[in-house]
Structures are given as structure tokens and as C-alpha cells.
MIROGU-30126 format. One record per residue: x, y, z of N, C-alpha, C, CB in turn; residue in one letter. Coordinates in pm, 1 decimal, padded with zeros to 6 digits. Glycine has a CB too. Layout:
n.c1, n.c2, n.c3, ca.c1, ca.c2, ca.c3, c.c1, c.c2, c.c3, cb.c1, cb.c2, cb.c3, resn
X, Y, Z, X, Y, Z, X, Y, Z, X, Y, Z, a
...
# end
This chain:
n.c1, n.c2, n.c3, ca.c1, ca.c2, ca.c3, c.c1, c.c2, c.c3, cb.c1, cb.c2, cb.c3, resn
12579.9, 14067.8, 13232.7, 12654.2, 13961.8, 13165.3, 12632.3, 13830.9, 13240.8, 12806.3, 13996.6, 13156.5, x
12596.3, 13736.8, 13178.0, 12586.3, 13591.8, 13250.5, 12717.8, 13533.8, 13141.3, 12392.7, 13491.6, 13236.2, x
12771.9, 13479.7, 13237.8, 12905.2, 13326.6, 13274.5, 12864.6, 13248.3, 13274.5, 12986.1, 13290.6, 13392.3, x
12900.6, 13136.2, 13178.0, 12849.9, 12963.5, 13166.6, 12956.2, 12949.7, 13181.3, 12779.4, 12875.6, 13041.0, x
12962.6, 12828.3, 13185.6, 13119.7, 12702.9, 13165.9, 13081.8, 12566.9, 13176.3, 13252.7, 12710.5, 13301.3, x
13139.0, 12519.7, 13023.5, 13080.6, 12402.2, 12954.2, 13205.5, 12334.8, 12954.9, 13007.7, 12422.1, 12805.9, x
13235.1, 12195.8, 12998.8, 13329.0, 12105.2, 13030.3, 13246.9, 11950.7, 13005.2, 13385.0, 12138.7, 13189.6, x
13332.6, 11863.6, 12930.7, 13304.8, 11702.6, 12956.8, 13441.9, 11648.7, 13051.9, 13295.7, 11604.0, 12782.9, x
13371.1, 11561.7, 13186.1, 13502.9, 11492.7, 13241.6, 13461.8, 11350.8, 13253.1, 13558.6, 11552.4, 13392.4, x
13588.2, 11267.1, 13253.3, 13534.8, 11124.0, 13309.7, 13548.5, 11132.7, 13429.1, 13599.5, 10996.2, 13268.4, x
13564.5, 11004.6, 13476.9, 13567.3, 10961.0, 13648.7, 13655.5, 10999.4, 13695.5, 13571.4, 10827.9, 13697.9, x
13762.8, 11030.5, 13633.3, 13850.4, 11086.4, 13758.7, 13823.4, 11233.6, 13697.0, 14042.4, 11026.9, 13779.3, x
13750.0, 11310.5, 13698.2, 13786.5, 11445.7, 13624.6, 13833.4, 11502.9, 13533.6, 13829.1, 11492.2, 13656.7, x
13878.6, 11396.7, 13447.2, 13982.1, 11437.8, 13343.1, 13897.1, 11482.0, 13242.2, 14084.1, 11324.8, 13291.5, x
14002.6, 11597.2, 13161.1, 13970.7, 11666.4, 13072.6, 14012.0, 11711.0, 12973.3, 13947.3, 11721.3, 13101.0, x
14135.2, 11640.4, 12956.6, 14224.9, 11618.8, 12835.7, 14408.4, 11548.2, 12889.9, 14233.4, 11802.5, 12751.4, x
14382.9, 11474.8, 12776.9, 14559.8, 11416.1, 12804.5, 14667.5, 11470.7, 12646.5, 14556.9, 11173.0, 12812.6, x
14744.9, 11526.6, 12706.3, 14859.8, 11546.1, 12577.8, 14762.5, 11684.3, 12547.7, 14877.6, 11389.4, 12417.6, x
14734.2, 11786.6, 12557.2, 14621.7, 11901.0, 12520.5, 14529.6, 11844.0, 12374.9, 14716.8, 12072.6, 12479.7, x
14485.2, 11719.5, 12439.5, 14372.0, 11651.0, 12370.0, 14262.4, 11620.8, 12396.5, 14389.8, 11566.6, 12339.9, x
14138.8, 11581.5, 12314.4, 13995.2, 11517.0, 12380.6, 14048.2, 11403.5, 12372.4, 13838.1, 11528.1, 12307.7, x
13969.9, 11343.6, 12516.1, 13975.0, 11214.4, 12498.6, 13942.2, 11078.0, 12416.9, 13948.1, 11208.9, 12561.5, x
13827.1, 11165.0, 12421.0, 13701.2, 11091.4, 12369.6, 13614.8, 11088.1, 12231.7, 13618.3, 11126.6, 12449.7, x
13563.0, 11024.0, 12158.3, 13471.2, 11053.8, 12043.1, 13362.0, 11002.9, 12072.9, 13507.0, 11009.0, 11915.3, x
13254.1, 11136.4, 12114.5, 13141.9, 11126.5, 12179.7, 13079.2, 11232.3, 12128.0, 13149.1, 11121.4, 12317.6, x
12968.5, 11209.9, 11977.4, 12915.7, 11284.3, 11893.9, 12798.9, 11380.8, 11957.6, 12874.2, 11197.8, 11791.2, x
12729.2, 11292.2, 12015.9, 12590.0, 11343.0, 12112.4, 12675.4, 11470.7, 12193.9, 12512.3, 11188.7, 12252.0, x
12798.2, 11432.1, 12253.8, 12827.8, 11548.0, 12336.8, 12880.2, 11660.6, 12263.1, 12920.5, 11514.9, 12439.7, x
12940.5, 11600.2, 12172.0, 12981.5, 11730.5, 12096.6, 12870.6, 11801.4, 11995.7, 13110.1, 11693.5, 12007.2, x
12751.4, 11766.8, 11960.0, 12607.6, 11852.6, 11947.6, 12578.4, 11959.1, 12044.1, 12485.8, 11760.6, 11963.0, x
12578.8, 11899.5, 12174.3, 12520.7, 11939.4, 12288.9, 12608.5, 12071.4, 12301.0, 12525.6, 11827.9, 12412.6, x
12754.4, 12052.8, 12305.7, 12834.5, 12145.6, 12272.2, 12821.0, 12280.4, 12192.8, 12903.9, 12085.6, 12225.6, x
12781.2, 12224.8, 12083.2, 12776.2, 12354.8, 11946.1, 12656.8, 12418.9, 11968.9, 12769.6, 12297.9, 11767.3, x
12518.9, 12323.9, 12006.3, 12423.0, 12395.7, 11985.3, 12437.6, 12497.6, 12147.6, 12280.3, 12292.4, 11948.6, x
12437.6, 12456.4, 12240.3, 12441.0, 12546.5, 12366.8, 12560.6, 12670.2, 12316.6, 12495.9, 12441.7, 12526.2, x
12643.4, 12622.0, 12307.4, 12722.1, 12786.5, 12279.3, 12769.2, 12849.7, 12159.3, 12846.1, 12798.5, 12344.4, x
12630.9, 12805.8, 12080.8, 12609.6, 12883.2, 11923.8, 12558.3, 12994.3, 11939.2, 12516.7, 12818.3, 11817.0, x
12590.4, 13138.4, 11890.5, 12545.9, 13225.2, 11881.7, 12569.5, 13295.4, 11985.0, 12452.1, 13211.0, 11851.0, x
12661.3, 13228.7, 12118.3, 12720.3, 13334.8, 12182.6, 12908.2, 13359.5, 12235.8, 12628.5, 13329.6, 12298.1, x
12920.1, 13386.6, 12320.3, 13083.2, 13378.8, 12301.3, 13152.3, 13294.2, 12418.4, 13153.1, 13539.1, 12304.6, x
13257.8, 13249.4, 12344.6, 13314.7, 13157.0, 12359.6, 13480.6, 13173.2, 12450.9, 13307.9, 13111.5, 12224.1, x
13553.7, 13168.0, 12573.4, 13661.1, 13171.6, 12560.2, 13755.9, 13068.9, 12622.9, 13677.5, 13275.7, 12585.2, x
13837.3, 13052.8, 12562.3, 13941.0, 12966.3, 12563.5, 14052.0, 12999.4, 12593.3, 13955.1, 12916.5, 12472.0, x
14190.1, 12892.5, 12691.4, 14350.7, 12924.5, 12659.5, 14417.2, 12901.8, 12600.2, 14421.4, 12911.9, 12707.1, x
14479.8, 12957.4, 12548.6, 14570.0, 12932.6, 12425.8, 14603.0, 12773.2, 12375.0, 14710.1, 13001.6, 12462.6, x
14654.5, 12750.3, 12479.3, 14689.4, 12562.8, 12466.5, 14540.7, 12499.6, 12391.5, 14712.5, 12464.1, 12675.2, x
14427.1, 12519.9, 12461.2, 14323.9, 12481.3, 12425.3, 14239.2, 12510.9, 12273.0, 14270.7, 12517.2, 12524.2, x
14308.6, 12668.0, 12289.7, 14258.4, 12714.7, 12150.0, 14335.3, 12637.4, 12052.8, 14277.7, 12874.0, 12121.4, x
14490.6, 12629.7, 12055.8, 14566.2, 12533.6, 11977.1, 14533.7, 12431.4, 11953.6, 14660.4, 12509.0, 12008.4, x
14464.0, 12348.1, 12049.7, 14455.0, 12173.8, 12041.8, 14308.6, 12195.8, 11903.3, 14387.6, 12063.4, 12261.9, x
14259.9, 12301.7, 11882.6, 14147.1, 12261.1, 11807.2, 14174.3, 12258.3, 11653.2, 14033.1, 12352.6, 11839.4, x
14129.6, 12149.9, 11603.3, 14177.2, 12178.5, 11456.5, 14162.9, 12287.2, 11355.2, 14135.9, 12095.8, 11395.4, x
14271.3, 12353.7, 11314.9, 14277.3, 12475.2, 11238.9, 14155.8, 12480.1, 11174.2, 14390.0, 12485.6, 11144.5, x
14096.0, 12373.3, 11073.8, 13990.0, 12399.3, 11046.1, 13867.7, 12423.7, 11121.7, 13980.5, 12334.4, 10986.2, x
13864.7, 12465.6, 11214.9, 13755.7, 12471.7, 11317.4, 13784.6, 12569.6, 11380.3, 13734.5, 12364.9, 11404.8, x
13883.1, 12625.6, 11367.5, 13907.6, 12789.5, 11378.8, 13941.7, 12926.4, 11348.9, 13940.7, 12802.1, 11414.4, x
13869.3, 12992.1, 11433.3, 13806.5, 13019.0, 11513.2, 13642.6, 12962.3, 11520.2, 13832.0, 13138.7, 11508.4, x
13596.1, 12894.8, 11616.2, 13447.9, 12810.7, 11640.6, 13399.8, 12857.0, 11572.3, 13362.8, 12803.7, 11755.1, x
13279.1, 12810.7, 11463.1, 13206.9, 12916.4, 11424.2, 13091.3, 12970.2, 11459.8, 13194.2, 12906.0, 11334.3, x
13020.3, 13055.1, 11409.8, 12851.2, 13094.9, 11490.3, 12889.9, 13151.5, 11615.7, 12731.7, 12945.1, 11532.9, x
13002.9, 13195.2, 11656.2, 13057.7, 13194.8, 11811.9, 13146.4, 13310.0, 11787.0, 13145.3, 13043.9, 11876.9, x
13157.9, 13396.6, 11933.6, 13275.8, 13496.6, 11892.7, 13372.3, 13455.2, 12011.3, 13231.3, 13680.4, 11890.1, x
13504.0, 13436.9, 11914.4, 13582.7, 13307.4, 12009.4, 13677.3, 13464.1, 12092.0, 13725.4, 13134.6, 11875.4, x
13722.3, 13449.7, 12238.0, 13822.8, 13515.9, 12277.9, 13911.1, 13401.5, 12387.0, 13763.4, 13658.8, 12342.7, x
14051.1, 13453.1, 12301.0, 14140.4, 13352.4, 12355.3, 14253.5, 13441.4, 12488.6, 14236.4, 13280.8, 12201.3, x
14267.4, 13347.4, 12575.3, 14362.9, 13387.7, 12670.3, 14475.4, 13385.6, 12639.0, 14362.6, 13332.1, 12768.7, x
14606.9, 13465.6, 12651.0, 14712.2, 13405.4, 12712.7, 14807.3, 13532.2, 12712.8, 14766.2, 13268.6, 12636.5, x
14895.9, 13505.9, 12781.9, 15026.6, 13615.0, 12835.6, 15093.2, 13654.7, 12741.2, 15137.3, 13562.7, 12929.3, x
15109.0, 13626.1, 12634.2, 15176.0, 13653.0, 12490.2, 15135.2, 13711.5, 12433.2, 15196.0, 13580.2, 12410.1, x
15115.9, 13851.4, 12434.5, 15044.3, 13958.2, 12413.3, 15077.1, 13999.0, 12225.3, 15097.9, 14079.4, 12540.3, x
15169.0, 13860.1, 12175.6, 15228.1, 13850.8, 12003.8, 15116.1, 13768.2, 11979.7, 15403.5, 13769.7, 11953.5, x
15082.7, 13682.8, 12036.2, 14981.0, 13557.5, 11993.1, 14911.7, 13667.8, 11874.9, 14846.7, 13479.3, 12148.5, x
14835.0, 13551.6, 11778.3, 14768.5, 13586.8, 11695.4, 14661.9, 13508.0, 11648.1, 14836.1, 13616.3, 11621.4, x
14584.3, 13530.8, 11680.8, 14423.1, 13444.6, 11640.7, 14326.5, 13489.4, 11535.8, 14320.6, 13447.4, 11765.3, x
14384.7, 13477.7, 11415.5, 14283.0, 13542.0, 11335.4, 14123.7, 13496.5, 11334.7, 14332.9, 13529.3, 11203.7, x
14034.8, 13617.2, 11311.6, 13898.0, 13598.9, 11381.9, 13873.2, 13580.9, 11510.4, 13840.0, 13505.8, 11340.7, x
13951.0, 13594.3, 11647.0, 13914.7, 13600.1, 11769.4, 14006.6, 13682.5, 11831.6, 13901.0, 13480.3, 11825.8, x
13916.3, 13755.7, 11964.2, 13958.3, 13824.2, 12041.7, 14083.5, 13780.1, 12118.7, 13863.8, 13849.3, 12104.8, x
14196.9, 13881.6, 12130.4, 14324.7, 13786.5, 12238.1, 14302.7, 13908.6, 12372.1, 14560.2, 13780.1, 12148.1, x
14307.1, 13833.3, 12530.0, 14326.1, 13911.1, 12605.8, 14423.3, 13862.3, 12669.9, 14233.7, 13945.8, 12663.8, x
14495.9, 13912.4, 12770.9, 14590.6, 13885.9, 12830.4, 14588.0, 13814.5, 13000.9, 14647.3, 14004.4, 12811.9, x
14429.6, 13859.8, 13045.0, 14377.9, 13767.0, 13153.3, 14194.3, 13733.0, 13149.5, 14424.3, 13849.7, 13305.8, x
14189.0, 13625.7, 13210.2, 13992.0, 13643.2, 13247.4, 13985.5, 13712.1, 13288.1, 13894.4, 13570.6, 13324.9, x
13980.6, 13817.0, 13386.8, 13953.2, 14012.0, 13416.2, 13924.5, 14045.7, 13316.0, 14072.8, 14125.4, 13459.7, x
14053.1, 14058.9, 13211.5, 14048.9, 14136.4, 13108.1, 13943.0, 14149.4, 13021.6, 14135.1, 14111.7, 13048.7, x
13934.3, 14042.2, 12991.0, 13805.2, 13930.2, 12912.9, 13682.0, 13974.3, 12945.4, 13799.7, 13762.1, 12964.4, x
13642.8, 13957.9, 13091.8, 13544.7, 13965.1, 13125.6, 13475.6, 14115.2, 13181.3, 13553.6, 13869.9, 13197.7, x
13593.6, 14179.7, 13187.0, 13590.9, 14308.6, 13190.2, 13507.3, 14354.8, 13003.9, 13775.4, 14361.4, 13230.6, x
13565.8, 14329.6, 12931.8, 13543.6, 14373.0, 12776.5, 13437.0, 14326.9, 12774.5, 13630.8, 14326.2, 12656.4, x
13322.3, 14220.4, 12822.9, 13223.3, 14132.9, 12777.0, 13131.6, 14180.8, 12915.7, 13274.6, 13952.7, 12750.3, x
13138.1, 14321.9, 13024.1, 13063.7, 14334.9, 13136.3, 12902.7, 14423.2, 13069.0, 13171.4, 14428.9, 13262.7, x
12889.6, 14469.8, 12985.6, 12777.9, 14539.1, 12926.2, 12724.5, 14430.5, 12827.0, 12820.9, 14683.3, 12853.8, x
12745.1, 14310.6, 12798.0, 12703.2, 14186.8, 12716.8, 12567.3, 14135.5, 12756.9, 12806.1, 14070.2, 12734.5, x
12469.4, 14167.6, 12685.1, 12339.8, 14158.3, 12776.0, 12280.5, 14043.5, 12643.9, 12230.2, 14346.4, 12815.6, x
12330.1, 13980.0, 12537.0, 12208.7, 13898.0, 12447.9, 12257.2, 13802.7, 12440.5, 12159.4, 13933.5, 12310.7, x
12448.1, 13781.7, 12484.0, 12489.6, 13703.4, 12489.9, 12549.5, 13590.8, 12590.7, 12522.9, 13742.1, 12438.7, x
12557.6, 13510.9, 12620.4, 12611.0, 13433.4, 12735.3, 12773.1, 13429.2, 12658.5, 12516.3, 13259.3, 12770.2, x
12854.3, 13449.7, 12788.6, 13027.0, 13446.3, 12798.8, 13047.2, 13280.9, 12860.1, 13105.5, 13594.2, 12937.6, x
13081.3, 13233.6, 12739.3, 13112.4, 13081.2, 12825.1, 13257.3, 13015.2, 12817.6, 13012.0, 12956.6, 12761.2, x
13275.9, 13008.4, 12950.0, 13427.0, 12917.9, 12963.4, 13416.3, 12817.7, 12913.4, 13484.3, 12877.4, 13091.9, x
13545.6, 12792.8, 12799.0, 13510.0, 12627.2, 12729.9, 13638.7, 12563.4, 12751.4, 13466.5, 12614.9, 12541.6, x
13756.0, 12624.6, 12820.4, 13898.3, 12501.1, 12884.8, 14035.1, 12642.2, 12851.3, 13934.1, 12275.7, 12723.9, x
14127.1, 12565.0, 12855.1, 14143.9, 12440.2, 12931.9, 14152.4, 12470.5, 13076.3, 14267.4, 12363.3, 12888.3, x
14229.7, 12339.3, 13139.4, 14206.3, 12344.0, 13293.3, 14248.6, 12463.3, 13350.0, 14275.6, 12236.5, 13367.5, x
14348.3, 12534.9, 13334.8, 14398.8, 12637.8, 13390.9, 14274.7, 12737.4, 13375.7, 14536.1, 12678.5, 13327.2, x
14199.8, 12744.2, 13289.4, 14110.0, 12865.7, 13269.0, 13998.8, 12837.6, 13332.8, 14077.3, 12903.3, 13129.4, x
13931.1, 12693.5, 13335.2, 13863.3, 12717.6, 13452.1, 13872.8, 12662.1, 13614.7, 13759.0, 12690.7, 13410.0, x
13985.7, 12661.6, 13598.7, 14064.4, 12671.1, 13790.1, 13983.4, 12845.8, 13806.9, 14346.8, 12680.2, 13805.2, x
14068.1, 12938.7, 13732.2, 14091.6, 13023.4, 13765.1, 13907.2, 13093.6, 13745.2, 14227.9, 13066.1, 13694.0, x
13855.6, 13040.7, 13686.7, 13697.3, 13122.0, 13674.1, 13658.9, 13065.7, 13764.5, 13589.5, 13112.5, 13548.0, x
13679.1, 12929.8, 13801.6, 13596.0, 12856.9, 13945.5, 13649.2, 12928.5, 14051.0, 13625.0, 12681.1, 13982.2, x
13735.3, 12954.5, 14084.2, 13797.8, 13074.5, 14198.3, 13751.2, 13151.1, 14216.6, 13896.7, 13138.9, 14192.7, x
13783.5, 13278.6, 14106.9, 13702.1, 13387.8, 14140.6, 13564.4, 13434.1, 14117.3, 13754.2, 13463.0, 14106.7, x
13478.1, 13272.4, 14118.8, 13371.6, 13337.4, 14149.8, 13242.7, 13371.6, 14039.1, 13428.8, 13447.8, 14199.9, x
13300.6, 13379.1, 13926.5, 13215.0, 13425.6, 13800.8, 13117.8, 13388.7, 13742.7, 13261.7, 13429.7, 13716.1, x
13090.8, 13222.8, 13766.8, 13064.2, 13208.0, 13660.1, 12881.9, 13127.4, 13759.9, 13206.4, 13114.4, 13548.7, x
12779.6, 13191.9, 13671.0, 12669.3, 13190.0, 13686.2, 12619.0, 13020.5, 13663.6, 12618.7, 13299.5, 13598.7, x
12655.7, 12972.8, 13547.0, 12627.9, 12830.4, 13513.2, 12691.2, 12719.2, 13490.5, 12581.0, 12825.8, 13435.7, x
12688.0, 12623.9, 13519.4, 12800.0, 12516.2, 13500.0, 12723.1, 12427.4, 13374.2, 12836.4, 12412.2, 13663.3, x
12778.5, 12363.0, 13286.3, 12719.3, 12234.6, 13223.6, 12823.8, 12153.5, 13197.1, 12639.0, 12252.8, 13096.2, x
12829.0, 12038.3, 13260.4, 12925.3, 11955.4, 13285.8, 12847.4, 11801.2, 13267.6, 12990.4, 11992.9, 13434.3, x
12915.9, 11736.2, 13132.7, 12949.6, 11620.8, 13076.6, 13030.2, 11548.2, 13191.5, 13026.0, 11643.3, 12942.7, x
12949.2, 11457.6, 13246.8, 13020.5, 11352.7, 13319.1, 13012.5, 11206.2, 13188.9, 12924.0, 11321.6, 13496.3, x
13090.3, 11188.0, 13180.1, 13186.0, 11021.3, 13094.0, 13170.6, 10942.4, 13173.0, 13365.1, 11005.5, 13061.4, x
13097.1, 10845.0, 13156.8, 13138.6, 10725.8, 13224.3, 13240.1, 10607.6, 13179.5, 13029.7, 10671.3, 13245.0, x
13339.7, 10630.9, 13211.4, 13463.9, 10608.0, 13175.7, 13596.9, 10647.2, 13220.8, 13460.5, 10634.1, 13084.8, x
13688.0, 10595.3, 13265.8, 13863.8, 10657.9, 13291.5, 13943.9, 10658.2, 13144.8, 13973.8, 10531.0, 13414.4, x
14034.3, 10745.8, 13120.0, 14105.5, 10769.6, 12985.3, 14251.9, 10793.1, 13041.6, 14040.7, 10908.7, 12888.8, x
14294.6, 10743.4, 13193.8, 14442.4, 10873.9, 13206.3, 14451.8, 11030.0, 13224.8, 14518.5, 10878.9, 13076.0, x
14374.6, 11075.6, 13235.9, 14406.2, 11178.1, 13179.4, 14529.6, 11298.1, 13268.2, 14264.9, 11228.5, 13150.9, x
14628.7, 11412.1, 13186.2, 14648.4, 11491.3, 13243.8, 14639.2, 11633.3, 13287.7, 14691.9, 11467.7, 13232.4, x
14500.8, 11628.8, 13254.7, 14405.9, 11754.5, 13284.5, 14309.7, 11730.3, 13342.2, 14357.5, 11823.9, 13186.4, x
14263.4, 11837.1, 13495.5, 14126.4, 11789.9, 13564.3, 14046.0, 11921.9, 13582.4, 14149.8, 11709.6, 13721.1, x
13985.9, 11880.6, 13579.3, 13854.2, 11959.5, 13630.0, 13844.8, 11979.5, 13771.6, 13725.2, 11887.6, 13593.2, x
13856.7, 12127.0, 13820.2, 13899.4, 12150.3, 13979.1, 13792.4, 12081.3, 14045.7, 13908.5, 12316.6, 14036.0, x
13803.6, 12061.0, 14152.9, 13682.8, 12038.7, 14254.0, 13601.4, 12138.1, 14306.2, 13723.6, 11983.5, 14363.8, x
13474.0, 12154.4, 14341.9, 13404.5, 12230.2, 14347.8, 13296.7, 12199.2, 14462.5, 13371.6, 12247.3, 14228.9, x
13231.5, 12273.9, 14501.8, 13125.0, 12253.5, 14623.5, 12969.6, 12274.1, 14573.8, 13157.3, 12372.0, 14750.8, x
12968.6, 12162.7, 14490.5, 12788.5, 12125.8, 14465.9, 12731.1, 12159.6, 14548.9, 12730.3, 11991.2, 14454.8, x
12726.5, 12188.5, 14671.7, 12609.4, 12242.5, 14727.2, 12577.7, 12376.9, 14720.5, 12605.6, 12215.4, 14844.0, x
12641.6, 12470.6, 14656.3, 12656.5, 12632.7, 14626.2, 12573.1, 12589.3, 14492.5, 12843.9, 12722.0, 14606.5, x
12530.5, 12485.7, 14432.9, 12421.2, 12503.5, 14343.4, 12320.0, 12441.7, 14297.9, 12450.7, 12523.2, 14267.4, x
12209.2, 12478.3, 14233.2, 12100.7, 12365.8, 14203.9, 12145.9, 12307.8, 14092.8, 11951.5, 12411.3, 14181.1, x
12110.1, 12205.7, 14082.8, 12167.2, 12045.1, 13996.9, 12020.9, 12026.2, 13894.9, 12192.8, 11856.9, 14146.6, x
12008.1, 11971.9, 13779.8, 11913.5, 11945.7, 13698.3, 12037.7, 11826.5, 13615.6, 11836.5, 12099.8, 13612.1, x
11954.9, 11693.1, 13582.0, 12010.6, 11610.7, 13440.5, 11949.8, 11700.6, 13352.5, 11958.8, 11436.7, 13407.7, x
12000.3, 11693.6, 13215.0, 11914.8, 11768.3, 13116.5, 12006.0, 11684.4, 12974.1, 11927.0, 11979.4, 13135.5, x
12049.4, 11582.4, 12959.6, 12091.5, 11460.2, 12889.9, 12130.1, 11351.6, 12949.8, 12181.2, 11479.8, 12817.1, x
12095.5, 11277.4, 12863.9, 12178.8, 11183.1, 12876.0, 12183.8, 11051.6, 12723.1, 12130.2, 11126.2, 13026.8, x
12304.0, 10993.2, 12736.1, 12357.9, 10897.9, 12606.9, 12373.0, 10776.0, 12683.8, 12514.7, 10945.2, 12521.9, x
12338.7, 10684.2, 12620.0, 12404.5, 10563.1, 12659.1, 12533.3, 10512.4, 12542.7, 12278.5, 10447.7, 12672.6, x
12568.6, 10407.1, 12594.3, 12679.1, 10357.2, 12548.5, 12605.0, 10341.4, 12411.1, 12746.2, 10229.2, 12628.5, x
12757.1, 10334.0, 12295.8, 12669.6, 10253.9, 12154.5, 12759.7, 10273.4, 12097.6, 12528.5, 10301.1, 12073.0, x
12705.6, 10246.1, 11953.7, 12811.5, 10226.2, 11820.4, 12859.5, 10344.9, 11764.9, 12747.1, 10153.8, 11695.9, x
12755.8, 10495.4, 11786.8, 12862.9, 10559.6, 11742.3, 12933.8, 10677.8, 11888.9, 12799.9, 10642.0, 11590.5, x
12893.7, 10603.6, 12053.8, 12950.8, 10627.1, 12178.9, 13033.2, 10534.1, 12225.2, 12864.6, 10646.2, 12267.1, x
13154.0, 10578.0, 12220.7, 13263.5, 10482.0, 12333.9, 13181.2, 10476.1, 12500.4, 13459.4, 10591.1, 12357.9, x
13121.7, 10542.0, 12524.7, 13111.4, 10575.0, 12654.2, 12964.0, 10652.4, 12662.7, 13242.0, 10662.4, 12699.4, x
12902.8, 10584.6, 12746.2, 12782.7, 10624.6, 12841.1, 12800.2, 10810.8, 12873.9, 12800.2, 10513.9, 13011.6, x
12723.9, 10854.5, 12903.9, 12739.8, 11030.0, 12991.6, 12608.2, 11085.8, 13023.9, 12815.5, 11169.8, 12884.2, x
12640.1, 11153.6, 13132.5, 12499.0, 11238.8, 13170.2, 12550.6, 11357.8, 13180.2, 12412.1, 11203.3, 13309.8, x
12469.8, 11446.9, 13112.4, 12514.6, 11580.0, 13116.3, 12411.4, 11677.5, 13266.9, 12481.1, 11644.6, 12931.5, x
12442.7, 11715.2, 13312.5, 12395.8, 11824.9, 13392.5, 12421.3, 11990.9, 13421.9, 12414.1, 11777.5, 13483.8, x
12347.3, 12043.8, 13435.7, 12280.1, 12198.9, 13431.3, 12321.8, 12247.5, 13604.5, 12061.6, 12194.0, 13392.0, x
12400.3, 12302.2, 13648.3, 12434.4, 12346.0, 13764.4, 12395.0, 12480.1, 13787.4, 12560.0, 12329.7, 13781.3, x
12298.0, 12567.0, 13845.7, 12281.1, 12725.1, 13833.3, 12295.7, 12720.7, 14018.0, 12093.8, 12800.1, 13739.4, x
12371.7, 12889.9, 14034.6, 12430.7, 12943.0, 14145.3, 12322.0, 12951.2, 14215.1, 12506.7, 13062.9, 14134.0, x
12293.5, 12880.1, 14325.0, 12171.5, 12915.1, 14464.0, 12249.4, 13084.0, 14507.1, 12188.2, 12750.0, 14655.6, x
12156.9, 13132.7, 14542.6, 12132.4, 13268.6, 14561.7, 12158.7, 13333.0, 14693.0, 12007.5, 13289.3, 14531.5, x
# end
């Protein structure tokens, strides 16, 4: 099983305010669908909520949602009760990539223990407030590649470079 985790932050890390995007940034949200089309997707509840009903469960994607509320109900996606759990159910997953897609609490807790094979992280050039961050982490535990980038424009509020982080060995 290979672990991604796909995040956009601005300058201070942020990654949502009010369990919202900040931002309307089309290029990133392509970059988004096409990288974790066709494989699976999981999310926390809060996060799964913030997405518009019509957009759920993701599609092309097999969505599994976190949370302790073992009533929750997600029609069309998996509910587990922790990332173990999750990632336990998805350990024989060999065609698909398992990718962390938020919110912050979910990937505090995948950056912790360790899991997750790939990073792709949307840096914003831009501050929004925000009250969600993106933990801190020790770039040097991996190799770094750009593999986008947007400039500012008419249909970007905001500049971004996206980068490709894989685990040195």
C-alpha cells in the first residue's frame, strides 16, 4: 500500500478558516482531481462535511471518512472510526494509492505516525487568516521536486507552486 497526502497551504500554513477553502484557485483544484482520480481518498468528518453535498462522495474516487461517531453516515463512502483502522482495511491495496486529503487533525495524526510515503503540497502565495494549519514537518526526511506551478491571474487570486515530497530511504 502506498500513502500520499495532498494539501494546499498559504504562508502561514493555513488550510482552512471556518472548515472552509480559502481560496478559488482552479489550476489547483485540477491538479487535485486529476492526481487522486481513480484512487482512494480519506477524509475527517468536518472536512468531509465542508464539501458540497453535490460533490459527494468525490467522484472517480473511493472516499473513506474518519470519525468517532460510529452513527455517522456517508452514503457511498467508507466510515472508520480511526487512521489504523483505515489503513489497516486499505494494507493489501496494491493498484491504488490511499491519499490523505484533510482536515488538519487527520493529517497531524498521519504526519506522526509515520505513514505516509508522499507528500504533494500546494504552497499559496498568499495569507487568508486562517484557523487550520498544516503541522510542521522535517523536509530533510525527504526529496523535494517543483512539479507546478501558476502564476497570479484572472481566473488565480494567488500565485502557487506545487511540490512532490517522496520519503529518503
Amino acid at each position: 500500500m502506498k500513502t500520499a497526502l495532498i494539501v494546499a497551504m498559504d504562508k502561514e500554513r493555513g488550510i482552512g478558516k471556518n472548515n472552509n477553502l480559502m481560496w478559488h484557485l482552479p489550476a489547483d483544484m485540477k491538479f487535485f482531481k486529476e492526481t487522486t482520480s481513480g484512487h482512494i481518498v480519506v477524509t475527517g468528518r468536518k472536512n468531509y462535511d465542508s464539501i458540497p453535498e453535490r460533490f459527494r462522495p468525490l467522484p472517480n474516487r473511493e472516499n473513506a471518512v474518519l470519525t468517532r461517531n460510529m452513527e455517522y453516515e456517508a452514503p457511498g463512502a467508507l466510515v472508520f472510526d480511526s487512521l489504523e483502522a483505515c489503513l489497516n482495511h486499505y494494507a493489501n491495496e496494491s493498484e491504488r494509492i490511499v491519499f490523505i486529503i484533510g482536515g488538519g487533525q487527520i493529517y497531524k495524526e498521519a504526519m506522526e505516525a509515520g505513514v505516509v510515503d508522499e507528500l504533494f503540497i500546494t504552497y499559496v502565495d498568499h495569507q487568508y487568516g486562517a484557523d487550520t494549519f498544516f503541522p510542521v514537518f522535517d523536509e530533510t526526511d525527504w526529496n523535494v521536486e517543483i512539479i507546478g506551478e501558476q502564476e497570479k491571474d484572472e481566473m488565480h487570486e494567488a500565485g502557487f507552486r506545487i511540490k512532490k515530497y517522496t520519503k529518503k530511504s
